[in-house]
Wavefront OBJ file of the C-alpha trace (Angstrom):
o trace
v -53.793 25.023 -35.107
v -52.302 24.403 -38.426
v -48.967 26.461 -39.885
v -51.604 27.985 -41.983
v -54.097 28.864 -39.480
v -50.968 30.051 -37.587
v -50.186 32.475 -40.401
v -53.491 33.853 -40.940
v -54.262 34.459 -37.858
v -51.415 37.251 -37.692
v -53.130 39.124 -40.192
v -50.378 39.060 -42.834
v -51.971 39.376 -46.095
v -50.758 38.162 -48.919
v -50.630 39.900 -52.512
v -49.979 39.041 -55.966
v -48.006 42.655 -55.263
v -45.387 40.320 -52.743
v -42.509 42.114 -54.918
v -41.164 44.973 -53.137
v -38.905 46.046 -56.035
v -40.323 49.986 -55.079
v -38.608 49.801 -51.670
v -38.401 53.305 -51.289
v -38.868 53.567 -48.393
v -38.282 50.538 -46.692
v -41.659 49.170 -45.730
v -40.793 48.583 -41.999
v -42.533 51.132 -39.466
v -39.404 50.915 -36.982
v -37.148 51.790 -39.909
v -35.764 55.457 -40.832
v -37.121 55.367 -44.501
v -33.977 55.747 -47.245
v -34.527 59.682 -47.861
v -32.470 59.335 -50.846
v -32.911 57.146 -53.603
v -30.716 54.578 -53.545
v -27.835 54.092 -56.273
v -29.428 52.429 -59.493
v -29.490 48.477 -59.131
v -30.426 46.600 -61.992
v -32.889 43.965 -62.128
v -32.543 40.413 -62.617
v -33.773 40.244 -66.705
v -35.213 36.628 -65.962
v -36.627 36.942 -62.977
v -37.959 40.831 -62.576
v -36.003 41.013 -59.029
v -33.825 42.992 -57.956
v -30.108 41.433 -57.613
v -28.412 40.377 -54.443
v -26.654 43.882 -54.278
v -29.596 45.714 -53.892
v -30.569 43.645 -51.028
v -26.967 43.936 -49.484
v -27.464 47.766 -49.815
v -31.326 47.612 -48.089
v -29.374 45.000 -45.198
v -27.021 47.249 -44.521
v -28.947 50.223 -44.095
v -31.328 48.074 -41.573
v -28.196 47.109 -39.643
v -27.058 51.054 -39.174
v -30.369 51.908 -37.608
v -30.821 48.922 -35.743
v -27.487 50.368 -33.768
v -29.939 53.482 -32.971
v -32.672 51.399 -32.268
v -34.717 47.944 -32.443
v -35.019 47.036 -35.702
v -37.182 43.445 -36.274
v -36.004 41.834 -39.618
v -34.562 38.443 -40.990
v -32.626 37.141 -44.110
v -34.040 33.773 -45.718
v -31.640 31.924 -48.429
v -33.528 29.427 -50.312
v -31.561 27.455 -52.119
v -33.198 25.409 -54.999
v -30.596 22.099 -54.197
v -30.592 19.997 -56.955
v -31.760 22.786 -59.531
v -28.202 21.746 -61.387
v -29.237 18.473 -62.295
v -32.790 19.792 -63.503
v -31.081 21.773 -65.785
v -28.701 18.838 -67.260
v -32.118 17.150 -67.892
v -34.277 19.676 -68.867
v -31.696 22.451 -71.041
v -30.729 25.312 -70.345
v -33.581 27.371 -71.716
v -36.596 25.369 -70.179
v -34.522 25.797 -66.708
v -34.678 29.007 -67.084
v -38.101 29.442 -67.989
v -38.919 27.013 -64.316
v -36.722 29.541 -62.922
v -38.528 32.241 -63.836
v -41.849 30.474 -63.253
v -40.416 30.360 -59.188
v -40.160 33.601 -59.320
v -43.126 34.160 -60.460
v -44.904 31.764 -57.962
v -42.475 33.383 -54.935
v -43.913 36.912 -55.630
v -47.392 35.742 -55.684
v -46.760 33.927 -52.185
v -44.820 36.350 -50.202
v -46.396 38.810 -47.928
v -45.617 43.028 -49.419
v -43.543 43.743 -46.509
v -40.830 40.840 -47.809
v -38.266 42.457 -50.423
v -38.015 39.424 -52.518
v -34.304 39.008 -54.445
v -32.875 37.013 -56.861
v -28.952 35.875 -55.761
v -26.071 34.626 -57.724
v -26.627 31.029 -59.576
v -29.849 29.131 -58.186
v -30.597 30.935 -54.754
v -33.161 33.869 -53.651
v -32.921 35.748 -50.589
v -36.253 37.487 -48.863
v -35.332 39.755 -46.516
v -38.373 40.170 -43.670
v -39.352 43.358 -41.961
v -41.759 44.307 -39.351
v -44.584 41.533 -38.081
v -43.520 39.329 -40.880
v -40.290 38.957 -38.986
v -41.632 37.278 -36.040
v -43.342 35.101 -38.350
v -40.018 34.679 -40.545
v -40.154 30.743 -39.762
v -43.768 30.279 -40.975
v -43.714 32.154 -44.034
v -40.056 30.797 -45.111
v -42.582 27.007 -44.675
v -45.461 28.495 -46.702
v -43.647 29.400 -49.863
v -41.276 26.357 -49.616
v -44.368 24.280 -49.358
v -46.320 25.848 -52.323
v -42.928 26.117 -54.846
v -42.211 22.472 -54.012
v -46.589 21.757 -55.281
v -46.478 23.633 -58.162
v -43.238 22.419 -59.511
v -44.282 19.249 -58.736
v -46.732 19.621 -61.815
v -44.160 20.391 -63.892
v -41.794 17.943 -63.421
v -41.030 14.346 -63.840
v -40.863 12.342 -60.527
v -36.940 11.748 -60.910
v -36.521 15.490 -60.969
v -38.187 16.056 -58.360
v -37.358 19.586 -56.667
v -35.821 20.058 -53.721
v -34.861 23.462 -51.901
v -33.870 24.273 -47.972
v -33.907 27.227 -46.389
v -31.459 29.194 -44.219
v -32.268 31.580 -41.814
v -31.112 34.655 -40.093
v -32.109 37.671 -37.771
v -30.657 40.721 -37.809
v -28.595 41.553 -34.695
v -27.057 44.452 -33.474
v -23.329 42.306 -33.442
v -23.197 42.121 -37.212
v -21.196 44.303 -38.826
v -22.552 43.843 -42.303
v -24.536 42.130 -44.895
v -21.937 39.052 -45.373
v -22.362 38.570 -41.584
v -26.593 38.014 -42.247
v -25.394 36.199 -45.050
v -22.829 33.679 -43.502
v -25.452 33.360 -40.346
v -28.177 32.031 -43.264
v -26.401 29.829 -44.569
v -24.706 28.650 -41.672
v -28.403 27.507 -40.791
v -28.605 25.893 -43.895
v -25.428 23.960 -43.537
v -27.127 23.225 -39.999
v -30.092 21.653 -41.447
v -27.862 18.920 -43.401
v -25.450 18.016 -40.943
v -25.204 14.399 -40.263
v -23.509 14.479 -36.693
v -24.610 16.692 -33.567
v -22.342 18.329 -31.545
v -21.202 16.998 -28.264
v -23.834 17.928 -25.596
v -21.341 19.893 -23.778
v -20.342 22.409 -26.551
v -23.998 23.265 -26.441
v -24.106 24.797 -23.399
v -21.334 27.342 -24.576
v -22.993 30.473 -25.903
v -22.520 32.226 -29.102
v -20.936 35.504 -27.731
v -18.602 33.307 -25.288
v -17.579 31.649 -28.597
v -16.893 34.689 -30.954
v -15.404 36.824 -28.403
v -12.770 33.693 -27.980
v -12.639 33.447 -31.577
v -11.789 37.292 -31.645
v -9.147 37.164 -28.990
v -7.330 34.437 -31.491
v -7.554 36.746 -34.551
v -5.709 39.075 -32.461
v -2.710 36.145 -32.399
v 0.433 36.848 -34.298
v 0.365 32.565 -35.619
v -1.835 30.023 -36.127
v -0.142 26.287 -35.088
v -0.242 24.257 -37.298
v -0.252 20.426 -37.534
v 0.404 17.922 -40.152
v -1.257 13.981 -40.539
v 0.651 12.110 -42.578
v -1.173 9.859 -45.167
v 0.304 6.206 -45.702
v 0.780 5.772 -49.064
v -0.335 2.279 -49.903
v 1.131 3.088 -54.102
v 4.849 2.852 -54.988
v 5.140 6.445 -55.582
v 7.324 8.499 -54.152
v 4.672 11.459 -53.297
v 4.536 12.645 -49.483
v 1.011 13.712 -48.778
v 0.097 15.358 -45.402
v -3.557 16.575 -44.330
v -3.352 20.364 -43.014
v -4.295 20.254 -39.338
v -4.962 23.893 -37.084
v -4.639 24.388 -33.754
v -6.407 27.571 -32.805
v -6.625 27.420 -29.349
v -3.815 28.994 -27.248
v -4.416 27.190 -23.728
v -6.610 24.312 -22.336
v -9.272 26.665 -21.208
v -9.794 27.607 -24.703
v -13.197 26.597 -26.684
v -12.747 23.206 -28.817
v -11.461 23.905 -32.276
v -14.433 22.560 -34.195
v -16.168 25.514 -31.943
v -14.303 27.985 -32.883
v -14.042 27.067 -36.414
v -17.726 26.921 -36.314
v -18.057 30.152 -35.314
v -15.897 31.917 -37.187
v -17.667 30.551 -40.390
v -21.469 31.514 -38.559
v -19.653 35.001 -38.748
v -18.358 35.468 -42.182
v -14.898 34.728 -40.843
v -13.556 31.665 -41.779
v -12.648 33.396 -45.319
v -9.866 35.003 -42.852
v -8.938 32.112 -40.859
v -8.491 30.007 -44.830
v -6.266 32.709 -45.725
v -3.549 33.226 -42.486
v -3.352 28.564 -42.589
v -2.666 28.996 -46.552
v -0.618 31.721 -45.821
v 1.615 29.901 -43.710
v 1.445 26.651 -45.895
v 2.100 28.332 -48.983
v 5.472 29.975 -46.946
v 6.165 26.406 -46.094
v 6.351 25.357 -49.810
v 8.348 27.639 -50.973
v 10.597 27.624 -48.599
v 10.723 23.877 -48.227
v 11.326 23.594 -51.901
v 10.141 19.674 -51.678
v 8.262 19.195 -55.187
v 6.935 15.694 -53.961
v 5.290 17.342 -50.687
v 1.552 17.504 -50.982
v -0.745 19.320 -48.948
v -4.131 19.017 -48.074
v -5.905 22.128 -46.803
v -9.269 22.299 -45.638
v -11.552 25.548 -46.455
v -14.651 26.841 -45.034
v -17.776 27.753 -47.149
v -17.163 31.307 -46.549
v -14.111 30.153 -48.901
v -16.313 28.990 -51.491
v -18.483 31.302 -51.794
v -16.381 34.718 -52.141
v -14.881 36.186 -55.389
v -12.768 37.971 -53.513
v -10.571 34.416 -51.908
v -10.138 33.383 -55.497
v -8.360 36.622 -56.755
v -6.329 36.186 -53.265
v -5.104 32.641 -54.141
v -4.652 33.223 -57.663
v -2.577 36.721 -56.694
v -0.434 34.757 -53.847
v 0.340 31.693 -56.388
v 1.273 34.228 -59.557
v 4.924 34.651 -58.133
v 4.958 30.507 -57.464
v 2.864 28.899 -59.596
v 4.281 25.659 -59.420
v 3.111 25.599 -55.484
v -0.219 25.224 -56.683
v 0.297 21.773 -57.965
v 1.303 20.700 -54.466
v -1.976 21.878 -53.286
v -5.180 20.257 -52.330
v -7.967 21.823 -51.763
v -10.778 19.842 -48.998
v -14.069 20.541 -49.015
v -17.017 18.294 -46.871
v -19.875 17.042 -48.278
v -21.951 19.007 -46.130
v -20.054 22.469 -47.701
v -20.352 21.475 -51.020
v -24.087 21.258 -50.371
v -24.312 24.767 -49.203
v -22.880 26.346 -51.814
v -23.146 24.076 -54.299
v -24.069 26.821 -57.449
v -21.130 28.746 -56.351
v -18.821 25.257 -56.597
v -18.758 25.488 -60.963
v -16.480 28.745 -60.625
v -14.511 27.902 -57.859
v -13.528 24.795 -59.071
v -13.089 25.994 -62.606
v -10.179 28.050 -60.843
v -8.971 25.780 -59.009
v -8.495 23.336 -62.011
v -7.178 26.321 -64.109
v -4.616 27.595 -61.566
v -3.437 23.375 -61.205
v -5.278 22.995 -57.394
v -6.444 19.889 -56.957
v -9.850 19.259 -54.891
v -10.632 16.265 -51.956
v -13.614 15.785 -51.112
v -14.305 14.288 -47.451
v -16.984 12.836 -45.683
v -17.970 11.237 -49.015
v -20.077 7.732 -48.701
v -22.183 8.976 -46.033
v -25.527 9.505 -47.702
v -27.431 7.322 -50.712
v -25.748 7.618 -54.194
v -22.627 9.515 -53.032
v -21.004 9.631 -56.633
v -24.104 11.956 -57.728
v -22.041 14.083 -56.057
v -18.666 14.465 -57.966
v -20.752 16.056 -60.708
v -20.665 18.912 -58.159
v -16.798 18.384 -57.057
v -14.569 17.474 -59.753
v -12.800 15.702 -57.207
v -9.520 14.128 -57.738
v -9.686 13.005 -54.156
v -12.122 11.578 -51.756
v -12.182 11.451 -47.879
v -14.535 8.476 -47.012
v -16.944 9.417 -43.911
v -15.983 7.066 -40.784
v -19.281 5.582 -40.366
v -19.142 3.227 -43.587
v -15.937 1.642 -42.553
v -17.178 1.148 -39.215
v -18.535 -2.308 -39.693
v -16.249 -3.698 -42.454
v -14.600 -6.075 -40.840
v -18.045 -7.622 -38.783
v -19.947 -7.470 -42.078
v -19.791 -9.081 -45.444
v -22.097 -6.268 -47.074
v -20.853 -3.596 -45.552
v -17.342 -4.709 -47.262
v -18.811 -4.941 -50.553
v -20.304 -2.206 -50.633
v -17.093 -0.450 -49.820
v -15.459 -2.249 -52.414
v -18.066 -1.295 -54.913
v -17.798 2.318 -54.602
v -13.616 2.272 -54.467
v -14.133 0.497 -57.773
v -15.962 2.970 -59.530
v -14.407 5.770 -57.607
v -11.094 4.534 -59.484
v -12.654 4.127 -62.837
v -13.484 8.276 -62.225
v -9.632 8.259 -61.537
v -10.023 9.282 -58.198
v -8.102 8.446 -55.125
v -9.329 7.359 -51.611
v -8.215 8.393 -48.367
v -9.638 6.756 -44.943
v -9.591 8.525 -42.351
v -9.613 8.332 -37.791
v -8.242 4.530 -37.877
v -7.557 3.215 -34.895
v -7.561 -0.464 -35.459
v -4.492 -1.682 -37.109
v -6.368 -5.321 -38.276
v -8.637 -3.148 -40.266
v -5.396 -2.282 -42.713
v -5.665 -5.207 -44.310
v -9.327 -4.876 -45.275
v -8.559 -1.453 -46.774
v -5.728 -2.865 -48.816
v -7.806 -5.544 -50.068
v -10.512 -2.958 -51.297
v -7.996 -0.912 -52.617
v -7.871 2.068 -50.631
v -5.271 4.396 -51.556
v -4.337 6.044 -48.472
v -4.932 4.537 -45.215
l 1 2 3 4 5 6 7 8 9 10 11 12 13 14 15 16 17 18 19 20 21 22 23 24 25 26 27 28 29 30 31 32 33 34 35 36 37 38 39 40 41 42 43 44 45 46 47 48 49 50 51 52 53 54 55 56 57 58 59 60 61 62 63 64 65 66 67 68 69 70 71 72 73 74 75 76 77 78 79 80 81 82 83 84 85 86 87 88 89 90 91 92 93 94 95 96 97 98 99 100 101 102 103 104 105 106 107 108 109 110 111 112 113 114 115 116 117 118 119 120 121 122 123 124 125 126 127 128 129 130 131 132 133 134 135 136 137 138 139 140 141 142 143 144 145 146 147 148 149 150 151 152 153 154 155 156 157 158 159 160 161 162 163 164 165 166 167 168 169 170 171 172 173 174 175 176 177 178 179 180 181 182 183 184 185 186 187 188 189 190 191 192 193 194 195 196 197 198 199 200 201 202 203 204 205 206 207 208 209 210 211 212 213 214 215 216 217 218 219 220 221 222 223 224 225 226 227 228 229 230 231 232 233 234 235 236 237 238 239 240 241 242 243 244 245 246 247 248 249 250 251 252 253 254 255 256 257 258 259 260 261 262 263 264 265 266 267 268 269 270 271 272 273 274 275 276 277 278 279 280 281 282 283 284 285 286 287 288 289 290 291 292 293 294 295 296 297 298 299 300 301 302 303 304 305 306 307 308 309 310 311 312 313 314 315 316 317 318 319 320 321 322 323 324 325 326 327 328 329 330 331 332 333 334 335 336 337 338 339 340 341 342 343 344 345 346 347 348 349 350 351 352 353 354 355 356 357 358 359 360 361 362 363 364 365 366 367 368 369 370 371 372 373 374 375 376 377 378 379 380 381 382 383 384 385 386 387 388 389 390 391 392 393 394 395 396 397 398 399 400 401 402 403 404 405 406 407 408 409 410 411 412 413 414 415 416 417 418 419 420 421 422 423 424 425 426 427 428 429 430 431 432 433 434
C-alpha cells in the first residue's frame, strides 16, 4: 500500500477549506471547545494565516486539557531550507509572491482538522488534532511532497526548493508551547545530523534523561572547563574554547545527553545563560583584555528574542567584555534555525560578539554556508582531516578551502588532534589554530 493509499484509506478528506483560521472551537472531539473567543490575533497580510501566536495560544490551551484528559494532537515545523537563497535570486517581491503561492498550495493540501500557521521568517507550523494526529507522519509527507512538485514548476533547477519537517506530539510533560516547539525542531535538527549517537546512550530513556537534567538545574554551579587553542600567529591573543561539565558524579548521564535533552525541552536557553553567566563573571573579574572566549550556544539560544535582550542587558554595564566573546554555533544549528540566524547575528555584530562556526567542511560546498553565519571563525569537522596525511587529495582539498576561507578573512580552528605528526600538515595549510 502506497503513503497515499495509506492516507485515504483513513478517511481524511481533504478541502480547499484546509485553513482553520475559524478555530472556534477547536475542531478536535476530545477537546473542551474555547467558550470564549480568544484575544484578537492578527493575520499574516501575505499569507491569510494566522501568526505563530495564535497557534501558541490554541497549543497551550490543548496542553491544559490534555492534563484532564487524553488529548491526540501534534506540532509540524516545516521549514522552507534554502528559501534565503531563492530570495537573493529571485527579489524580494517575487519571493514573496512563491511564499504566498505555498500558502496557498498548503491550505489546499491540508486536511480541515489541521490549523495551518504562518511562523516568524520562512517556517509554518500545522498543528494536528484528532485522527489526523495518528496520521501526523503521513500528512506532514503529502504536503511536503506536493509543495516540493508545484514549486518545482516555478523554479529554475539551481533553485531548487528544499524544506524538512520537524515533528512533535503533545505530551502531558510539557509545560508549554516552547516545549512542542523545541521538541519539533529538535526532530528537525535530528533529521540533519551527520553522526549517531553511541548505541549505548540509546537505551537511556527520555524521562531518565530530563529528570537527571532537572536534578542538575537544581545545582548551585555549573564546572566549567577551558581548551586552550595553540596559536600558530605571532599575536599575543589567548583564546580558550568554553567547555561544561554538567554531570555531578560518574553515574551521571553523558554530557552530550544531557545537553541534548535539555535543548529537546526548551532548556538549553537556561543552561546558555548560567555558562555565560559565569564566563562573563570571569572577564570582568579577570580583567585580561587579550583573553578570548569561545562559548558554545544551543538553538534554543538562537531562536529566542528574549536571550538577546539578556546578553545585550548583562554586557550594557561591560561592554568591552563583549569583544572578548565568541559566540559557537554547529553547522547542524545553524541549519535549524537558519531564518532566525539574520537577527541574531545582526546583534551579535552590533553589540562587538564575534561568531565560530564548527563542524564546518563536513558537507558539499561548505562556504554556501557563511552567507548564513557571518562567521569570523570556523571549527573544521574531524572527518576531513582524518585522512590528510595518507592522502594527497584529501590535503588539497583542505588547503583549498583554508585559502578561500582566509580571503573571507576568517580564521580556522582544528579540532580533537591526537596525532602530533599531523601539526605539521596543518601548518603547512595554514591553519590558524591547531
Amino acid at each position: 500500500m502506497t503513503a497515499n493509499q495509506a492516507f485515504k484509506s483513513r478517511q481524511i478528506a481533504t478541502s480547499s477549506r484546509g485553513d482553520t483560521s475559524a478555530l472556534n472551537p477547536l475542531p478536535d472531539t476530545n477537546a473542551e471547545p474555547l467558550r470564549q473567543r480568544p484575544p484578537a490575533f492578527e493575520k499574516d497580510p501575505l499569507t491569510g494565516l494566522h501568526r505563530q501566536d495564535y497557534l501558541c495560544h490554541v497549543i497551550d490551551h490543548c496542553l491544559a486539557q490534555g492534563r484532564k484528559r487524553k488529548i491526540r494532537a501534534s506540532l509540524a515545523l516545516l521549514q522552507l531550507e534554502n528559501f534565503y537563497e531563492i530570495r537573493f535570486w529571485v527579489g524580494t517581491p517575487e519571493a514573496d509572491l512563491l511564499l504566498s503561492e505555498i500558502a496557498r498550495l498548503l491550505k489546499k493540501t491540508l486536511p480541515k482538522r489541521v490549523l495551518l500557521c504562518r511562523c516568524p521568517n520562512y517556517e509554518f507550523a500545522a498543528l494536528m488534532l484528532a485522527e489526523c494526529n495518528v496520521n501526523a507522519g503521513l500528512i506532514t509527507d503529502m504536503f511536503k511532497q506536493a509543495l516540493l512538485r508545484a514549486v518545482a514548476q516555478t523554479l529554475p533547477r539551481q533553485l531548487a526548493l528544499k524544506c524538512g519537517a520537524g515533528l512533535a506530539a503533545q505530551e502531558p510533560n510539557i509545560p508549554s508551547w516552547p516545549g512542542v516547539f523545541a521538541r519539533a525542531r529538535h526532530n528537525l535538527w535530528l533529521s540533519l545530523r551527520t553522526r549517531e549517537l553511541p548505541a549505548h546512550l540509546h537505551s537511556i530513556s527520555a524521562e531518565t534523561a530530563l529528570s537527571q537534567l532537572r536534578s542538575i538545574e537544581a545545582g548551585t554551579e555549573l564546572q566549567l572547563s577551558f581548551q586552550a587553542l595553540v596559536n600558530f600567529s605571532q599575536d599575543s591573543l589567548q583564546h580558550y574554547e568554553v567547555r561544561c561539565l554538567l554531570s555531578p558524579n560518574d553515574e551521571s548521564l553523558p554530557n552530550y545527553l544531557l545537553f541534548e535533552t535539555a535543548v529537546r525541552n526548551a532548556r538549553g536557553k537556561q543552561l546558555d545563560r548560567r555558562i555565560l553567566e559565569q564566563v562573563i563573571s570571569l572577564l570582568v573579574e579577570g580583567s585580561n583584555c587579550e583573553l578570548r572566549l569561545l562559548v558554545n550556544l544551543s538553538h534554543n539560544s538562537l531562536v529566542s528574542s528574549d536571550f538577546l535582550i539578556w546578553i545585550k542587558e548583562r554586557l550594557t554595564a561591560n561592554p568591552v567584555i563583549a569583544t572578548q566573546l565568541i559566540f559557537q554555533i554547529s553547522k547542524t544549528d545553524a541549519l535549524v534555525v537558519q531564518h532566525h540566524l539574520s537577527v541574531f547575528c545582526e546583534a551579535m555584530t552590533s553589540a562587538g560578539i564575534k561568531i565560530s562556526l564548527s563542524n564546518f567542511g563536513c558537507t558539499p560546498d561548505p562556504l554556501r554556508y557563511l552567507s548564513l553565519v557571518p562567521a569570523s571563525f570556523v571549527k573544521l569537522d574531524s572527518t576531513i582531516l582524518s585522512k590528510i596525511d595518507i592522502n594527497q587529495e584529501s590535503l588539497g582539498n583542505l588547503h583549498a578551502m583554508i585559502s578561500a576561507l582566509h580571503e573571507l578573512q576568517i580564521k580556522i580552528v582544528a579540532p580533537l588532534l591526537e596525532r602530533p605528526p599531523m601539526l605539521p600538515l596543518l601548518w603547512q595549510a595554514d591553519v590558524d589554530f591547531p
